[in-house]
C-alpha positions in Angstrom: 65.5 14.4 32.4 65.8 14.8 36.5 65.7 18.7 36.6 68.0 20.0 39.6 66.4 22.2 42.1 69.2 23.1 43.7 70.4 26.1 41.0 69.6 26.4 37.3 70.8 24.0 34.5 69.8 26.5 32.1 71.5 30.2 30.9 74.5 31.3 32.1 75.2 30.3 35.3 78.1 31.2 37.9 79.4 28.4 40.4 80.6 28.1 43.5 84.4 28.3 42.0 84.2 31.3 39.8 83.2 29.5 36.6 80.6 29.9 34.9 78.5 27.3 33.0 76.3 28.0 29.8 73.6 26.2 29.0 71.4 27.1 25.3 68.3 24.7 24.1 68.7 25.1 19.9 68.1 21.7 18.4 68.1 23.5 14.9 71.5 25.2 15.2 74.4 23.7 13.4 76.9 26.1 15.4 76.4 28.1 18.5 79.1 30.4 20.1 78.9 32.4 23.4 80.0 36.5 22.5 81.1 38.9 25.2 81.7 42.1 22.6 83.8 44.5 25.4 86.4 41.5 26.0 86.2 40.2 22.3 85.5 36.8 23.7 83.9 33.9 21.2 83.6 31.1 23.4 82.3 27.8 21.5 79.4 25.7 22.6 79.8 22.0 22.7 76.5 20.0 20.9 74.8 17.6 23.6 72.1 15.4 23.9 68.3 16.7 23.1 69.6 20.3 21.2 71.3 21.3 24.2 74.8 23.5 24.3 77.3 23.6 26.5 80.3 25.7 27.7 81.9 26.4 30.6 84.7 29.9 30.9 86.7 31.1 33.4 86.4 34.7 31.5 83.0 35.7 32.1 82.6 38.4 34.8 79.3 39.4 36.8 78.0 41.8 34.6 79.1 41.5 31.6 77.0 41.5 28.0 77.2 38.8 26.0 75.1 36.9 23.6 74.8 33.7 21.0 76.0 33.7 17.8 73.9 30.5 15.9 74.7 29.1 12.9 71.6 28.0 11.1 70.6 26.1 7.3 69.3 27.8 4.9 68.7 27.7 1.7 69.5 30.2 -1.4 67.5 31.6 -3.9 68.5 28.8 -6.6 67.8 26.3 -3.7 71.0 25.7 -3.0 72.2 24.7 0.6 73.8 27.4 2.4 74.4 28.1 6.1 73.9 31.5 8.2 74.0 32.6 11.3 72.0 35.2 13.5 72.9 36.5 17.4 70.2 36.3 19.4 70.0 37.2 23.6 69.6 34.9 25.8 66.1 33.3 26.4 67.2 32.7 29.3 68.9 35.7 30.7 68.0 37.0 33.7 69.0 40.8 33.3 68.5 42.6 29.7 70.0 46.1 31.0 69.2 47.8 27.3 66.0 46.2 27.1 64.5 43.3 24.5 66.4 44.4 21.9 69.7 44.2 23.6 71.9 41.6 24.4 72.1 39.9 28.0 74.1 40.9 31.0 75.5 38.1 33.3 74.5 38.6 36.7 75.4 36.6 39.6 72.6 36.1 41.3 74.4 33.8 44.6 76.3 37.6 45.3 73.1 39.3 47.1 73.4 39.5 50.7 70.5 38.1 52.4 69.6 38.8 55.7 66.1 36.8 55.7 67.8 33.4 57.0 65.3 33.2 59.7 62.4 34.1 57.3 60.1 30.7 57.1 56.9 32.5 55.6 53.4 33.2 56.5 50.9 30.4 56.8 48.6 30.6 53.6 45.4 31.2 55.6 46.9 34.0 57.1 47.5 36.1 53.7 46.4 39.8 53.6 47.0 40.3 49.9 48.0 43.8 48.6 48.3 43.9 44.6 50.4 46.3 43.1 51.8 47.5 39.5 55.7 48.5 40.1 55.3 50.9 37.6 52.7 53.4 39.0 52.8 52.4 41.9 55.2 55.6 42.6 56.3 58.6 40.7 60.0 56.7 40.4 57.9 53.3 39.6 60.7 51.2 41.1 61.5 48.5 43.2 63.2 50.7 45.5 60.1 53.2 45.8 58.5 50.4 46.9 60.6 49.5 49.7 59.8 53.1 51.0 56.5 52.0 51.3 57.0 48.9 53.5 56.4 50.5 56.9 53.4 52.5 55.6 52.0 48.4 54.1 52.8 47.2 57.5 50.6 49.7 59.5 47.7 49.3 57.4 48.1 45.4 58.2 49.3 44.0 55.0 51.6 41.2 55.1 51.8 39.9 51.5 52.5 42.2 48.3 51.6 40.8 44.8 53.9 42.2 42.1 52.2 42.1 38.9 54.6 40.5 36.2 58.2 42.0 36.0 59.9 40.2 33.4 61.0 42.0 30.7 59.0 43.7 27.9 59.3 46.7 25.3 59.8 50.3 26.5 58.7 51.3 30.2 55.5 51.2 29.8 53.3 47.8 30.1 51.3 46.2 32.7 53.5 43.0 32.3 52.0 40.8 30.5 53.8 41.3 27.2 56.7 39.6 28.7 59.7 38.3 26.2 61.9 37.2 28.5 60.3 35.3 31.2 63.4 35.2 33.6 65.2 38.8 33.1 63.4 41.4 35.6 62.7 44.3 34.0 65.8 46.9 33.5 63.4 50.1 33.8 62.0 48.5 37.6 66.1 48.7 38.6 66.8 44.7 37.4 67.1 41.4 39.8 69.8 42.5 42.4 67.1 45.5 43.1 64.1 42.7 43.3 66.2 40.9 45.7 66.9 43.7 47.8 63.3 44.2 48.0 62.3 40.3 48.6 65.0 40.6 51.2 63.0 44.1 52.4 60.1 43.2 52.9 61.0 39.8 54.5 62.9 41.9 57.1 59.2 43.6 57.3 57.4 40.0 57.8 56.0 40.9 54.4 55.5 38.1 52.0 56.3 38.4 48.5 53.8 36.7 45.5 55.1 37.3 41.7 52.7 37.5 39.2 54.0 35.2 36.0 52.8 34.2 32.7 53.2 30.6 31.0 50.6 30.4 29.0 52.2 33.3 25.9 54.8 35.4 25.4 54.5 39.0 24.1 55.4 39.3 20.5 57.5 42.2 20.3 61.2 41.1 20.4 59.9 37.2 20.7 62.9 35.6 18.8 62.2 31.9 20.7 61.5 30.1 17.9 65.0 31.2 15.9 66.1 28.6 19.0 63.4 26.0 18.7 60.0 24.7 18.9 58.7 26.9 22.1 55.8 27.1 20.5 52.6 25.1 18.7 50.4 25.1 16.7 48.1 22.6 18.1 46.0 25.8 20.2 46.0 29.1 20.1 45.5 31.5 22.4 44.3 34.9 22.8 47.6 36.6 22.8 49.0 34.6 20.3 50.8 31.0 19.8 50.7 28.6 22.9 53.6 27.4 25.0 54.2 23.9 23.2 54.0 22.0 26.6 52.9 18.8 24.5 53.9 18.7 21.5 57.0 17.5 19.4 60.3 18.4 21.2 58.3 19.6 24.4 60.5 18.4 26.9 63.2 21.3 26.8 60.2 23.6 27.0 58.6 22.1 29.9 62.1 22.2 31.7 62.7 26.0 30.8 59.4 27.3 32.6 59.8 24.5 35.6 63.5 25.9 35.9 61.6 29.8 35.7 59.6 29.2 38.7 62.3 27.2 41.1 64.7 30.4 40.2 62.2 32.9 41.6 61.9 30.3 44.9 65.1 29.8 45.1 67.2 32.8 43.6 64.7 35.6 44.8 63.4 34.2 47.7 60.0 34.6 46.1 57.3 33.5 48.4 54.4 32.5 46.3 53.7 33.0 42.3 50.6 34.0 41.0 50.2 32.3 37.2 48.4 34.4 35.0 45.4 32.5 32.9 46.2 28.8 33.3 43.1 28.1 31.3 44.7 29.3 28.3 47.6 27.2 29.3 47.2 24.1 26.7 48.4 20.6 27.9 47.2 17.1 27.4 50.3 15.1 28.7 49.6 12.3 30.5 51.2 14.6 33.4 49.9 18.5 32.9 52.4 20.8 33.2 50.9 22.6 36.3 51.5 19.7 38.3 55.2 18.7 37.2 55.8 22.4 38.3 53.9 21.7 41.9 56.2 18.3 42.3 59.1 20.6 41.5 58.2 23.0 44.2 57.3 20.6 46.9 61.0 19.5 46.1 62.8 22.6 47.0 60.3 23.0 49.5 62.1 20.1 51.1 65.0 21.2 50.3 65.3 24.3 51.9 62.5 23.7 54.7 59.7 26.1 54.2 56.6 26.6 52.1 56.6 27.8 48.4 52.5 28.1 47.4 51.4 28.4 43.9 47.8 30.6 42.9 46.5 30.7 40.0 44.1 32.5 38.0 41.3 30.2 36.8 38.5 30.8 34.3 37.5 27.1 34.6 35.6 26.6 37.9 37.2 23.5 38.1 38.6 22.0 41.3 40.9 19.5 39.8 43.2 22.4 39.6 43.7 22.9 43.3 42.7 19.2 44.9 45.6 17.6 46.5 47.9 15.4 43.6 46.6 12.7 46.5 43.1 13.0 45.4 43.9 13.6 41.3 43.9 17.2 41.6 47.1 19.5 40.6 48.2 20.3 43.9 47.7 24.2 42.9 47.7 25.9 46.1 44.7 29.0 45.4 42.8 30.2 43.0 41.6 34.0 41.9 37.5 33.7 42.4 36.3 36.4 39.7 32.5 35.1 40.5 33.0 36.3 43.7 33.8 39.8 42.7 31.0 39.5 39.6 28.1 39.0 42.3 29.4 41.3 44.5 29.2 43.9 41.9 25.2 43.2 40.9 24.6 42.9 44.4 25.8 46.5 44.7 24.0 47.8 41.3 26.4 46.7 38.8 24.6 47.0 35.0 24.0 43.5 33.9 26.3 43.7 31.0 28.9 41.5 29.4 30.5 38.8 31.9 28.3 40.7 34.6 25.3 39.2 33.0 25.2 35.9 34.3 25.1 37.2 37.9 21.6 37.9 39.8 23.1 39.8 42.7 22.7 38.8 46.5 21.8 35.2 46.6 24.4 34.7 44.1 26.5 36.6 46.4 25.4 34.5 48.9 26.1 31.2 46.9 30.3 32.3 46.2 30.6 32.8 49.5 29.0 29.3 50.7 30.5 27.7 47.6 32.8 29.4 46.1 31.6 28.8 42.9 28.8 30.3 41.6 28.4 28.5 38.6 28.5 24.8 40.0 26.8 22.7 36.9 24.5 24.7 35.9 23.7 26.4 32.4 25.6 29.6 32.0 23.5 32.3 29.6 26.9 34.3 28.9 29.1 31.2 27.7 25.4 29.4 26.4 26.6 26.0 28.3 26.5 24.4 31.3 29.5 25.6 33.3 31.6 24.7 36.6 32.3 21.6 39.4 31.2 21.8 42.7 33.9 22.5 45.0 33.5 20.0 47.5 36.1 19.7 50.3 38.2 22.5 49.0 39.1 25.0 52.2 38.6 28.6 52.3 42.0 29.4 52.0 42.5 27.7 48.7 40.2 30.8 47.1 41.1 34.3 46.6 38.7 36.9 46.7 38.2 41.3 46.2 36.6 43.9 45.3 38.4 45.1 42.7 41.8 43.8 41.1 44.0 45.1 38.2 41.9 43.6 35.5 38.3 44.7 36.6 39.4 47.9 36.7 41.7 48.3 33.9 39.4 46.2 31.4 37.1 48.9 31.9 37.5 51.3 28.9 37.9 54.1 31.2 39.9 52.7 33.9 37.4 53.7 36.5 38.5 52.7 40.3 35.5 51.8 42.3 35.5 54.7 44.5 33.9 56.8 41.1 31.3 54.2 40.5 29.7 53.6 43.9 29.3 55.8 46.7 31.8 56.4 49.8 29.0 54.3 52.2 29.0 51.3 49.5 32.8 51.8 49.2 33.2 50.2 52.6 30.8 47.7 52.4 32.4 46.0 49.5 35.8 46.2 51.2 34.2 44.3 54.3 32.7 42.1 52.1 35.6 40.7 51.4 37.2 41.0 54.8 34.3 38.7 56.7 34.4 35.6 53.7 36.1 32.7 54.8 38.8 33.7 51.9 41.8 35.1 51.0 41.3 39.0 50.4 43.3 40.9 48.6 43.3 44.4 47.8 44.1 46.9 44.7 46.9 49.4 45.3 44.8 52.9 46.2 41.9 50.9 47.1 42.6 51.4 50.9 42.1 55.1 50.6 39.8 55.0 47.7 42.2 56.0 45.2 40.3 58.6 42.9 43.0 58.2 39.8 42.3 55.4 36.9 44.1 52.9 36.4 44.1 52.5 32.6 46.1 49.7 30.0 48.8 51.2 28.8 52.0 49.9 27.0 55.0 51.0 25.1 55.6 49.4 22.3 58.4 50.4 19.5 56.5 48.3 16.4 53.6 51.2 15.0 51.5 47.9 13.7 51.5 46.3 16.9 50.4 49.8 18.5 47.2 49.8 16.2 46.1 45.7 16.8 46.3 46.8 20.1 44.3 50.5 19.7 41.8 48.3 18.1 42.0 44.8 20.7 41.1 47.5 23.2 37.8 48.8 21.4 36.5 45.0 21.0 37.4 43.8 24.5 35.1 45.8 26.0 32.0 46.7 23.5 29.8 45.3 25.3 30.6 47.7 28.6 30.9 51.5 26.7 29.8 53.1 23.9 30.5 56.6 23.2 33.4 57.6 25.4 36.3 58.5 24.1 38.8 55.2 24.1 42.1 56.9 25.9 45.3 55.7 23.9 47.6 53.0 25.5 50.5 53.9 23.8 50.6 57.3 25.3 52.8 58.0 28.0 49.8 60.4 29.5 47.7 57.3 29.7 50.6 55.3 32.0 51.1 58.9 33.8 47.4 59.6 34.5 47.5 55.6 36.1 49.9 56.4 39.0 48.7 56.4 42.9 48.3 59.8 44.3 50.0 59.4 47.5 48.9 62.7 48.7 46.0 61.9 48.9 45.0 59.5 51.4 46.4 62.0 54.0 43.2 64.5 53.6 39.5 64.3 54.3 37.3 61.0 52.5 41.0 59.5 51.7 42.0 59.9 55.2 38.8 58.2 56.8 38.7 55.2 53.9 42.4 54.8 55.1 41.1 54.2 58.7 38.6 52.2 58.0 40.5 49.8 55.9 42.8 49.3 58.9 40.3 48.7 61.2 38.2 46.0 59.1 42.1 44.3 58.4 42.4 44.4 61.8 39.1 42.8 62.9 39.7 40.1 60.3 42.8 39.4 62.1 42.2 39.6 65.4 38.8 37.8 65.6 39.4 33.8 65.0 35.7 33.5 63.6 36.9 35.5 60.9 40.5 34.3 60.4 40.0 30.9 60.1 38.8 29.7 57.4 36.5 26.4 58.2 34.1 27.1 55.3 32.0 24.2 57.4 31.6 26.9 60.0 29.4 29.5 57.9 25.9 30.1 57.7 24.6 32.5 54.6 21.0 34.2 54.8 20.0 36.1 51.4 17.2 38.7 51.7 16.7 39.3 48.7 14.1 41.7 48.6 15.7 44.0 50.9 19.1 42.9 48.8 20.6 42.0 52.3 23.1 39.1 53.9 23.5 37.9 57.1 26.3 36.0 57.6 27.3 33.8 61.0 30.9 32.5 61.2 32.2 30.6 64.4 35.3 29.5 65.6 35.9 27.5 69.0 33.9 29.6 71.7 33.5 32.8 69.3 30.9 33.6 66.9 30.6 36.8 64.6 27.1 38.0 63.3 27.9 40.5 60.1 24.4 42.2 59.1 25.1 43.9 55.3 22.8 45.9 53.9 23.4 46.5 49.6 20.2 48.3 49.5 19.8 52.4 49.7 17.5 52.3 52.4 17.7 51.5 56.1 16.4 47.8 56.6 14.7 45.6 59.7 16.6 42.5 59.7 16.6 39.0 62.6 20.2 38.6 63.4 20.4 38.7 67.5 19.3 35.0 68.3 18.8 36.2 71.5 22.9 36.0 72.5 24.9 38.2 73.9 26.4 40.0 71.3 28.9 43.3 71.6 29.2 45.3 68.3 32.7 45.6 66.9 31.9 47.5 63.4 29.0 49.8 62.4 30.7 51.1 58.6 27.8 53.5 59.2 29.0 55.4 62.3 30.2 59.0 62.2 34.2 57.7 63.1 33.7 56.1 59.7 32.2 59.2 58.2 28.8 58.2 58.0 25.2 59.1 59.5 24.6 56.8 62.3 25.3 58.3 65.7 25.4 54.4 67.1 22.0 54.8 68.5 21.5 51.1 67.4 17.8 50.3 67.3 16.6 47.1 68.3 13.5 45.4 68.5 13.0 41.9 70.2 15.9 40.1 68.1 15.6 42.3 65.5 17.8 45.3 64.5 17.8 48.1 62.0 20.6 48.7 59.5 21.4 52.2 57.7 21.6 51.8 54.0 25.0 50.3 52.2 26.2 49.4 55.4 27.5 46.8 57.5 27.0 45.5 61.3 30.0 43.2 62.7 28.7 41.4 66.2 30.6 38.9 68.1 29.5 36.8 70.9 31.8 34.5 73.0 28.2 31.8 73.6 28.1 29.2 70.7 
């Protein structure tokens, strides 16, 4: 069935003439009715084709809780037929104002007032990413606090925010991923008309908006999908529970549901790009995957409205079919999360071989993910004992995504630990630039830019006291291989999600203050030198030293050329970068503006020059 991009075809709906239309998926139900409990309204569904329901009222208001009531077989305890009926919320619904457990709330979402009519988005290539969790991000942990914010993103030199996932799930308290109810923004965030103010916000700002998403589970706490149907299968399983049944009997409706999902945050929200959490534990083996239906669906409404939608995705798979154009057999995925990239970049800067980590050998694997991409290309992997990965040939630079440190590799640490209390202030800067001179899309951690000193921890909120403990214990395996000893702090304690908010003060004083800076300086150099902001991954050259644990990396553009000299080691190193050009410094991390030792009494010798330990030299030269 032709989905329409043009509004949803699922949920309750509002049109144009005040109606609404209601639309429920339950190919089991023998009976389905629409409640609204303050007006007393039962409004029946009529049965169509494929399990679908229908109804359409003139009595439904914006804002108003209703739910379905779903008549169901059964049988009794002598085995006799018998019929009953639960009331369920809306998988659909797009507001649950008293949580999972509650019934939904009709909101209209055509009523927001949008003033971003101009808005046509930011090229891809040109993405400064800043990832955030709505939830610590403040002390209020709102949309709107976030909006107070904008001016202060802006000024750094961000212009693209990445919510992490803001559908609904229990309590107040979750990092998002627990979803239930993959179109209803969370209630305790302030609820969709907030999330389109703030869409509308930071548009207004020239700020791009990405929303973090998850198809590949839902969270099982107040997951009541399958009194409706088959949304799930048994066919695979994933980490978090039963997969999405993309594939299997009765799949269709399911398919629709999430390819409706992602148009509505397009569309409805003015979304810019999403972010799809895990698509290697997304199961599908359709003739036609699921990931790119959803891209053909997008490119659609991109049509349709005339400007760019881009899907990223986070990929465990090193495998390019995922973001090849559907042209050349690929998916058509936009971007893709590079963890390898931050895995070497951690050896490189003394990292403990441990876990994940110990597949990685440091700078010339360093070196390799940021000629390649990929680290692991083909060859035999000693942490998943295979061979492992594609080359990714053709693929541009700004169809990877690349940092330091992100949400998970800091809060999959049993501690939390933010990188600024595992390395030292010096190192602290070379990692951000790092990232700042690949030829990829960087994105940064909230805090990071002042070198946040507070953890940021798992934490959730859950009501069910077994769930609490499989997750108390989930916590203690995930990361054996990483701690021993320490004390695991409790996820289901509000101090935990407390303990994880940014300390805004903070970056106003002292180390914070010159991290801040610095951070707006490298953002601005990536920007304003073409070298660096386009990313031709053709025009790159990588030297590893290894045994002074060292990179020099040459990136041209046009008539411009940029040397960067980066020195991992802890002690000042002699290394050939000059060519004999002309060459005018633009960054020396180690100089006392950036509050470190070098005075910029730069020594050179012939075309050589030395570097100050955990460091980094940015040349440019305008002689190709």
């Amino acid at each position: 069935m032709e989905i329409n991009v043009q509004r949803r075809s699922i949920g309750v709906n509002f049109l144009e003439d005040g109606k609404v239309e209601i639309w429920l998926w339950a190919p089991y139900a023998l009976n389905v009715s629409l409640l609204v409990p303050e007006k007393k309204l039962k409004i029946p569904l009529l049965k169509q084709n494929f399990g679908y329901w229908y109804g359409i009222s003139h009595d439904i208001t914006d804002g108003d809780g209703y739910s379905f009531k779903i008549w169901q077989s059964g049988e009794t305890e002598h085995n006799l037929p018998n019929t009953k009926h639960i009331r369920r919320a809306d998988p659909a619904s797009v507001y649950q104002r008293d949580g999972i457990f509650g019934i939904s709330t009709a909101i209209n979402l055509n009523k927001s007032k949008w003033t971003d009519h101009n808005w046509k988005g930011i090229s891809l290539e040109n993405y400064i990413i800043y990832e955030l969790h709505i939830g610590t991000f403040s002390q209020a942990g709102d949309f709107e606090s976030i909006e107070k914010k904008l001016d202060y993103l802006v000024d750094l030199g961000i212009n693209a925010i990445e919510l992490m996932p803001v559908s609904q799930f229990p309590g107040n308290r979750n990092w998002g991923y627990d979803g239930v109810y993959p179109f209803a923004v969370q209630n305790t965030y302030g609820g969709p008309k907030e999330l389109q103010h703030l869409t509308n916000a930071c548009h207004d700002k020239g700020i791009a908006v990405i929303l973090d998403v998850v198809y590949n589970h839902l969270g099982p706490e107040g997951n009541y999908f399958n009194d409706f149907g088959p949304y799930f299968t048994d066919k695979y399983h994933t980490p978090w529970g039963s997969a999405i049944n993309f594939d299997d009997e009765k799949c269709d409706p399911v398919r629709q549901y999430y390819i409706e999902n992602v148009l509505m945050w397009f569309r409805d929200f003015h979304i810019d790009a999403l972010r799809l959490d895990a698509v290697h534990a997304i199961k599908d083996g359709s003739a036609k995957h699921i990931l790119l239906e959803i891209k053909q669906y997008v490119n659609k409404l991109s049509e349709m409205v005339g400007r760019d939608f881009h899907l990223i995705v986070e990929l465990d798979l090193n495998d390019n079919k995922y973001i090849n154009t559907i042209e050349k057999g690929g998916y058509g995925i936009d971007a893709q999360w590079i963890d390898e990239f931050h895995h070497a970049l951690r050896v490189t800067t003394g990292q403990k071989k441990r876990g994940y980590y110990s597949d990685f050998n440091g700078i010339e694997d360093l070196a390799k993910s940021l000629t390649d991409a990929y680290v692991y290309d083909g060859q035999f992997s000693v942490h998943r004992d295979k061979h492992f990965g594609t080359v990714a040939k053709g693929n541009e630079g700004k169809q990877f995504v690349v940092f330091s440190q992100n949400h998970d590799q800091i809060g999959n640490r049993m501690l939390g630990e933010r990188t600024s209390g595992l390395v030292s202030f010096e190192m602290l800067k070379l990692m951000a630039a790092t990232v700042f001179v690949s030829p990829y899309l960087p994105l940064i951690f909230m805090g990071e830019e002042y070198a946040e000193e507070n953890p940021f921890l798992f934490f959730i909120s859950h009501l069910d006291e077994k769930l609490v403990e499989l997750v108390r214990e989930g916590r203690k395996k995930e990361f054996a291989a990483f701690h021993h000893d320490e004390q695991v702090p409790d996820p289901q304690s509000e101090e935990t999600f407390n303990r994880s908010k940014l300390n805004w003060n903070s970056h106003l004083h002292g180390k914070h203050q010159l991290m801040h800076a610095f951070y707006k300086k490298i953002i601005n150099i990536r920007k304003s030198l073409p070298a660096l902001s386009s990313l031709n991954r053709q025009q790159l050259k990588i030297e590893a030293h290894k045994i002074q644990n060292c990179l020099i990396i040459s990136r041209w553009h046009q008539e411009q050329q940029v040397l960067c000299a980066l020195n991992f080691s802890k002690q000042q190193q002699v290394l050939p970068i000059l060519n004999g050009l002309d060459y005018q410094l633009v960054l020396n991390s180690a100089a006392e503006q950036w509050g470190g030792q070098d005075v910029n009494n730069l020594v050179f010798t012939d075309n050589n020059i030395t570097i100050f330990p955990e460091s980094i030299l940015i040349f440019t030269s305008s002689n190709v």
